[in-house]
C-alpha positions as CSV (number, residue, x, y, z in Angstrom):
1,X,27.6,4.3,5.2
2,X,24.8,6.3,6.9
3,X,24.2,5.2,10.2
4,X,20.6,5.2,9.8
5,X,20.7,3.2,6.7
6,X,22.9,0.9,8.1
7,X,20.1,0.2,10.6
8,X,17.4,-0.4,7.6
9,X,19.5,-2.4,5.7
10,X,20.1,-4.9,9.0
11,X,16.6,-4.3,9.6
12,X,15.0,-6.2,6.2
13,X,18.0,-8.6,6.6
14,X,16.6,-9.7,10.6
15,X,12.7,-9.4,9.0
16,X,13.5,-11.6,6.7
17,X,15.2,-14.1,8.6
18,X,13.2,-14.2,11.4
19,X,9.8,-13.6,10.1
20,X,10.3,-14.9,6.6
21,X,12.4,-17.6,6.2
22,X,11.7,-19.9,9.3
23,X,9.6,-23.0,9.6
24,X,6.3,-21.2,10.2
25,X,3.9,-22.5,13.4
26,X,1.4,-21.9,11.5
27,X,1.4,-23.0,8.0
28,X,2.5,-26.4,8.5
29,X,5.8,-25.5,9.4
30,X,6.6,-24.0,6.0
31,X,8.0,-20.6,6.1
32,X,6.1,-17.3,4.9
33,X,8.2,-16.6,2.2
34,X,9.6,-20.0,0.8
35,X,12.0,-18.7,-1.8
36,X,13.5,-16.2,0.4
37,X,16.8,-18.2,2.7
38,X,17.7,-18.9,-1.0
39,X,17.7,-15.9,-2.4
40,X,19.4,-14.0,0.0
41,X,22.2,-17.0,-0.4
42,X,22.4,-16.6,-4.2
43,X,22.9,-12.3,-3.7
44,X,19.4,-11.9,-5.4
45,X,18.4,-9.2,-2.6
46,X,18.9,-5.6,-4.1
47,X,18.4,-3.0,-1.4
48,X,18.1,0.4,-1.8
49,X,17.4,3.4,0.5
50,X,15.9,6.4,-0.6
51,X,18.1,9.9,-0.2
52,X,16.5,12.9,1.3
53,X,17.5,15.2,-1.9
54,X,15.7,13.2,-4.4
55,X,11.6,12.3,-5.0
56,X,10.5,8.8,-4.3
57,X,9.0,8.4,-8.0
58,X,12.0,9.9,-9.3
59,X,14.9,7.6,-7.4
60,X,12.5,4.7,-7.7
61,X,12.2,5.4,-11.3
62,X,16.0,5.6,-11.8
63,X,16.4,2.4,-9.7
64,X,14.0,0.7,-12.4
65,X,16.0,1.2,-15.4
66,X,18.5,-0.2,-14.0
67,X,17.0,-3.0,-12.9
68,X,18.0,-6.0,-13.9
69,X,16.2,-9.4,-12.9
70,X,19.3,-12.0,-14.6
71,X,21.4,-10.6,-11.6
72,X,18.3,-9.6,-8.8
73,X,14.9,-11.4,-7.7
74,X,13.6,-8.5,-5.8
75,X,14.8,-4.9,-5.6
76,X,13.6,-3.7,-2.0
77,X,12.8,0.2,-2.2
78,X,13.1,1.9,1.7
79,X,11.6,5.3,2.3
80,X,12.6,6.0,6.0
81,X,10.7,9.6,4.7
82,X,7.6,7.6,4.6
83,X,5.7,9.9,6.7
84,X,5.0,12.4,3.8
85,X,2.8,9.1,2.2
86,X,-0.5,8.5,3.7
87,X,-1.2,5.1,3.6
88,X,-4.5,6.1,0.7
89,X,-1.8,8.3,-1.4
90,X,1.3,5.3,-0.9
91,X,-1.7,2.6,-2.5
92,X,-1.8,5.0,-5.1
93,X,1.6,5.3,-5.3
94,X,1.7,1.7,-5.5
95,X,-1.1,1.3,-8.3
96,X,-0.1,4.4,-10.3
97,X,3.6,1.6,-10.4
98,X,1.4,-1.5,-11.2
99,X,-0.4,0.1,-13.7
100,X,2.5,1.3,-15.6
101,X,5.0,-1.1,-15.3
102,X,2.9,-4.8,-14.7
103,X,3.1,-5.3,-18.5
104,X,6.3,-4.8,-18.8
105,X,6.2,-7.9,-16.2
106,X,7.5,-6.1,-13.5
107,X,5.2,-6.5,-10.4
108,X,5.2,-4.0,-6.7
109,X,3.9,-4.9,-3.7
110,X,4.0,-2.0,-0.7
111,X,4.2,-2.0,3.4
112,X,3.8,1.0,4.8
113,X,4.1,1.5,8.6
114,X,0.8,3.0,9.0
115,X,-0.5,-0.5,8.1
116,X,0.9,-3.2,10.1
117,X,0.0,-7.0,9.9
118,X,-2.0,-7.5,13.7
119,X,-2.1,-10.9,14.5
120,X,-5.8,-10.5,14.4
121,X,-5.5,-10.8,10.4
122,X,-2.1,-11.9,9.6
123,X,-1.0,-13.4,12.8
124,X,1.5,-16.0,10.4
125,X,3.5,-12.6,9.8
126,X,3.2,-11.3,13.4
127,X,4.5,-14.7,15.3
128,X,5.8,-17.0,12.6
129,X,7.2,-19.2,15.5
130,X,3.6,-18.8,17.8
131,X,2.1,-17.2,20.3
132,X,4.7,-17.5,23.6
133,X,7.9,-17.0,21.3
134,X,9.8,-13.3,21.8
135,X,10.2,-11.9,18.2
136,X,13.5,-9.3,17.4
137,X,11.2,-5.7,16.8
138,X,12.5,-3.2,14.7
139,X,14.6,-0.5,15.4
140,X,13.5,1.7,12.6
141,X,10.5,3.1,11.2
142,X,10.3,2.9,7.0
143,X,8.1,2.0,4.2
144,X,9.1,-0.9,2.1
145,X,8.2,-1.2,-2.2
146,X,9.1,-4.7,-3.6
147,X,9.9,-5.0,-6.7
148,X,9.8,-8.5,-8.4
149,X,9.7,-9.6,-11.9
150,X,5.7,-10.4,-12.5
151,X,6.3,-13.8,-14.6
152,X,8.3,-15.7,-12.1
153,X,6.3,-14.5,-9.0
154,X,3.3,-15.8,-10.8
155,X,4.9,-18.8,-11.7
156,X,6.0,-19.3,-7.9
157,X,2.8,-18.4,-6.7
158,X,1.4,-21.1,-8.6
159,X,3.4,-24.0,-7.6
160,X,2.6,-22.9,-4.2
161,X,-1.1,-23.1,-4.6
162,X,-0.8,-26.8,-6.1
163,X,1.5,-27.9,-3.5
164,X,-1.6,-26.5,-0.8
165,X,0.7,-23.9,0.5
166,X,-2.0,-21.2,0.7
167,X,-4.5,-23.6,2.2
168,X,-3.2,-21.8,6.3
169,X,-3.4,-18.7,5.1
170,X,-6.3,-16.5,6.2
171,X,-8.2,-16.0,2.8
172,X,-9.7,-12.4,2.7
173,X,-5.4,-11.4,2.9
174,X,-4.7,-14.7,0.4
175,X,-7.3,-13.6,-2.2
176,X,-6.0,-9.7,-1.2
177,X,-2.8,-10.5,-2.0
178,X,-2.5,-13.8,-4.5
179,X,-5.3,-14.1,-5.9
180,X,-5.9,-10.5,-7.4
181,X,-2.3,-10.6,-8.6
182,X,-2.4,-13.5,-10.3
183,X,-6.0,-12.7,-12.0
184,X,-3.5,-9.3,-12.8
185,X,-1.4,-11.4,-14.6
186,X,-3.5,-14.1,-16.1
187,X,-5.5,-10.8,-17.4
188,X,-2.4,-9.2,-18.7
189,X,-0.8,-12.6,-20.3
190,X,-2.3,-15.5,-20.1
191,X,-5.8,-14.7,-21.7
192,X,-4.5,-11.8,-24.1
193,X,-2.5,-14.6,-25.5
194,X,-5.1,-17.4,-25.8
195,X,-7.2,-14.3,-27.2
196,X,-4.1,-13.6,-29.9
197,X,-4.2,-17.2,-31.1
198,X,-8.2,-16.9,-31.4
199,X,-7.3,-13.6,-33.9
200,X,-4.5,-15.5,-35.7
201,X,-6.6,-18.6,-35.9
202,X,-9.7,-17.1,-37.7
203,X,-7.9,-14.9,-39.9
């Protein structure tokens, strides 16, 4: 293995077990990504790295069909070319995915290094264990595209909002993140069905 990939792949691995899957200081000592510890456990993480020789739509695109959510949770794309995206055309890189692929119930979700969480905003993300506590920093510089499967993150997201998970977290970033994703998906599923049984119901 690459060198350099080596150090992205332990990279997400440290992120997500120090950031993510810790009791968090401050949301009531749940962690910032609840499902994570678990997946990683059950080898649901599927990392890839993107090669020099190929586009990022193209591998990314390749990665998809293969996807395959019985045997992954999350497929996490790393571009450690990132700097040819500016963060305006790696949003549209990131909606151009959405819009394609969200109703085929596959959902992406980008962080790009030009765009860090600042404890300012998302200080939960910054220092998960508060404010005096040394956090590991990365040794690498990459963008990251998750790729999840749209259904079960809605479905998560939901039982998180009824057991008051979201309640800590600052709500321009909640309503950023959750909220428009699962309007996304409510748009996409929930109402065009209830709007199919109208049609069937009538004819």
């Amino acid at each position: 293995m690459d060198p350099h990939e080596k150090l992205i792949l332990e990279d997400v691995y440290t992120w997500s077990k120090e950031y993510l899957e810790i009791p968090n200081a401050h949301l009531n000592k749940m962690p910032a990504c609840p499902y994570a510890k678990q997946a990683w456990k059950d080898d649901k993480v599927w990392i890839e790295i993107r090669q020099p020789d190929i586009g990022y739509r193209r591998q990314l695109n390749k990665l998809l069909r293969k996807l395959d959510f019985k045997k992954k949770e999350i497929l996490i794309f790393c571009d450690p070319y990132f700097i040819e995206f500016s963060l305006n055309r790696f949003q549209k890189e990131i909606d151009s995915f959405n819009n394609k692929w969200n109703k085929k119930d596959i959902y992406f979700m980008g962080f790009h290094p030009y765009n860090p969480a600042t404890e300012e905003e998302q200080e939960f993300l910054v220092n998960p264990k508060g404010k005096d506590v040394q956090m590991p920093e990365s040794k690498v510089t990459y963008s990251m595209m998750l790729i999840q499967k749209f259904s079960q993150l809605y479905k998560a997201s939901d039982r998180l909002k009824r057991m008051g998970y979201y309640t800590k977290w600052p709500k321009e970033y909640y309503d950023e993140v959750v909220e428009s994703r699962q309007q996304t998906y409510e748009r996409l599923f929930v109402k065009g069905a209830k709007n199919g049984q109208q049609k069937n119901t009538s004819t």
